[in-house]
C-alpha angles and dihedrals in degrees: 000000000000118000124215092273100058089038089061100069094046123104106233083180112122092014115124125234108227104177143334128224125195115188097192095189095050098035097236139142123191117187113183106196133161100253116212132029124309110274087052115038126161116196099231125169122218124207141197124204126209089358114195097192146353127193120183131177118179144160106221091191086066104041089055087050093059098025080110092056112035120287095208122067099182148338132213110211104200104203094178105033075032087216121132120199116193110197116218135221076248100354156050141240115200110181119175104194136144104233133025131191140165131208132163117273 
């Protein structure tokens, strides 16, 4: 499992958004993604502990159009406002939360 730290100096750019849960009761998100470019993906999850808000806009249609090629172009994991923004293809994830890891799915 990779802490913030280590997430913060990953390059989310040309990976591909599967699915977003969002557990309410527990404060937790949990986005599973294939991290890397497409010839070499790796289906990671990433998760985000005692989360205080989320806003999300997205176009699916979108998404789905550029899935092939990679849907995020970049992320900006915040350690000290812990607050992570992931940038869509035509979107944006904001997620404040006080812990973040990453594991492979």
């Amino acid at each position: 499992m990779l802490s913030l730290n280590e997430l913060d100096s990953m390059d989310l750019h040309d990976s591909n958004i599967k699915s977003m849960r969002i557990d309410y009761a527990k404060k937790v998100v949990e986005i599973d993604m294939d991290f890397g470019e497409k010839s070499v993906r790796t289906p990671v999850t990433i998760t985000f502990n005692e989360v205080s808000s989320i806003s999300e806009t997205s176009d699916l249609v979108e998404l789905n159009k550029n899935a092939r090629f990679g849907n995020i172009c970049y992320w900006r994991p915040r350690q000290a406002e812990k607050i992570t923004h992931i940038y869509l293809v035509d979107g944006c994830i904001s997620i404040r939360a006080e812990s973040v890891t990453m594991r492979r799915s």
